[in-house]
N, C-alpha and C positions, 0 to 999 in steps of 0.2 A: 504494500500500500504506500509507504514512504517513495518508494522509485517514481511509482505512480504522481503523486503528488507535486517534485520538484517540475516537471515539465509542465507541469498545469500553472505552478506557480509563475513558472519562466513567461510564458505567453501570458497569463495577467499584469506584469510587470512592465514588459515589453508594447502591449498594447495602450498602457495609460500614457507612458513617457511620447508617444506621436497621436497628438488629437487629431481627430480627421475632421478636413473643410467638410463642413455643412451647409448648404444651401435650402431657403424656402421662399417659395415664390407666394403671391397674395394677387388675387386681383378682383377689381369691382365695377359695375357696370351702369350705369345710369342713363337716363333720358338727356342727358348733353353731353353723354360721352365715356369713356372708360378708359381705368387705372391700373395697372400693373408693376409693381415692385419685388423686386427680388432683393433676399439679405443673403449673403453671403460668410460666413465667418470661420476662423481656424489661424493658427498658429501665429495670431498677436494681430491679425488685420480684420477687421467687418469691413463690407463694402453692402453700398444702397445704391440700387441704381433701378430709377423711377422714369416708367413709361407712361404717360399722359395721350389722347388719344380724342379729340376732340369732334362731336357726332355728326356736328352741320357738314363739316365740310372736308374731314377725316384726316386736318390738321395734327400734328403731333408734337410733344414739348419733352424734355429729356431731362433727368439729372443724374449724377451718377457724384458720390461720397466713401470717401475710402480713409478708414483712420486703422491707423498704425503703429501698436506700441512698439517704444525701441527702449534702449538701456535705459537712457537719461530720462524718456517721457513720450512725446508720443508728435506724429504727424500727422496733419487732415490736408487733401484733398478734395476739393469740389468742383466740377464741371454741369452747368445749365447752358441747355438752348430751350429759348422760349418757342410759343407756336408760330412765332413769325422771324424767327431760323437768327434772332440776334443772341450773343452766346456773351455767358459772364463764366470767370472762376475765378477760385481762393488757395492758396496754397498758405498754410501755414506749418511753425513747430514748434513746439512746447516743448520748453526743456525744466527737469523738476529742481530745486536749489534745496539745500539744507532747510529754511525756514520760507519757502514757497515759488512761482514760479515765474519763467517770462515766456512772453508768446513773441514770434516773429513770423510776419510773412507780407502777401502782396495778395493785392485784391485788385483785377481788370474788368471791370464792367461793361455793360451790354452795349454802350458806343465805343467803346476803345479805349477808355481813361484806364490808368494806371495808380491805381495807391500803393505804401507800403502802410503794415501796420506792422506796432508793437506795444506787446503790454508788460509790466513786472510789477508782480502782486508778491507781498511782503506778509509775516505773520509774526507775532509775538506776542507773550503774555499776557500783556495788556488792552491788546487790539492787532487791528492789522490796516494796508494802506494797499490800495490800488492804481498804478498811474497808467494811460491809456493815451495813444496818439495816434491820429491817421497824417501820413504827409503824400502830396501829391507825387509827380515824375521828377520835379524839378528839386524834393527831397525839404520844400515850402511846408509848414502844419495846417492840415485842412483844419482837423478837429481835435482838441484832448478833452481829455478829462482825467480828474484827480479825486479819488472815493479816500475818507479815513471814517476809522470807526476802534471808540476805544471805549474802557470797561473799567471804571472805577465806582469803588465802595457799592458794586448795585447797581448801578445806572450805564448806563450806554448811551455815549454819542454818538453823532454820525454826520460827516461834511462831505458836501460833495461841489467839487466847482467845475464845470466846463468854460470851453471857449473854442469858440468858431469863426472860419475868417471871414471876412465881410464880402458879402454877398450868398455864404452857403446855408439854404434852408437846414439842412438836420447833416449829418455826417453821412457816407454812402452805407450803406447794410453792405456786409461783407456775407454774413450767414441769415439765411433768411430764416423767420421763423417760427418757428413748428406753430401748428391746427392744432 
């Protein structure tokens, strides 16, 4: 029974160490049209990639989302085309720090403009701080923003200042989001 037993243990041991990609697809249908999403996931990556499918006139819209743990944290990919074939994406990565993280990346929207973004969020005992910037091509700040929040005797504060350059209604949305 023992002989028996090490080979069964071998292949339960060997099977857990390689997760296997999984895939499940979803989709839904309606009177203006129908939705199809597949998830993807396995060995540190998910990917989301959304088919849109429009009933009048059998237009179609796409997205597709792929994050990525790696040692230090993690990377996201985004690619959209809308139903009228104008295309945005986001590439950013997140790297983790001892006492919390920064984001870097670039965001090209649906006319052709080009942002970078970057964030570093900080954490400590007493509170923590957020500082946030979009800058155009030209490396100019469209948008920041600066979040604190701290925690004494009981109480909690919390400040937050933005600032925008003149003329820009709100900052560009980089991640659009979620229904």
């Amino acid at each position: 029974m023992r002989l028996l037993s090490l080979p069964l243990l071998a292949l339960a041991v060997a099977g857990a160490a390689a997760p296997a990609v999984q895939a499940q697809t979803r989709t839904a249908e309606g009177p203006r049209g129908s939705v199809s999403q597949t998830v993807t996931q396995g060995d540190g990556t998910r990917t989301v990639d959304t088919v849109a499918t429009r009933a009048r006139d059998g237009a179609t819209a796409t997205s597709s989302r792929t994050r990525t743990q790696t040692e230090t944290g993690s990377t996201l990919s985004v690619d959209q085309t809308g139903f009228g074939g104008r295309t945005r994406s986001l590439d950013t990565e997140r790297v983790r720090t001892d006492n919390g993280s920064t984001v870097t990346g670039s965001f090209t929207g649906r006319g052709g403009e080009t942002y970078g973004l970057s964030s570093a969020r900080q954490r400590s005992e007493t509170g923590s701080t957020v500082e946030q910037r979009v800058t155009d091509s030209a490396g100019d700040t469209v948008a920041s923003r600066s979040m604190a929040r701290s925690r004494s005797d009981g109480q909690v504060s919390r400040s937050v200042q933005t600032s925008r350059r003149e003329g820009t209604r709100r900052p560009p949305r980089a991640i659009p989001r979620r229904r």
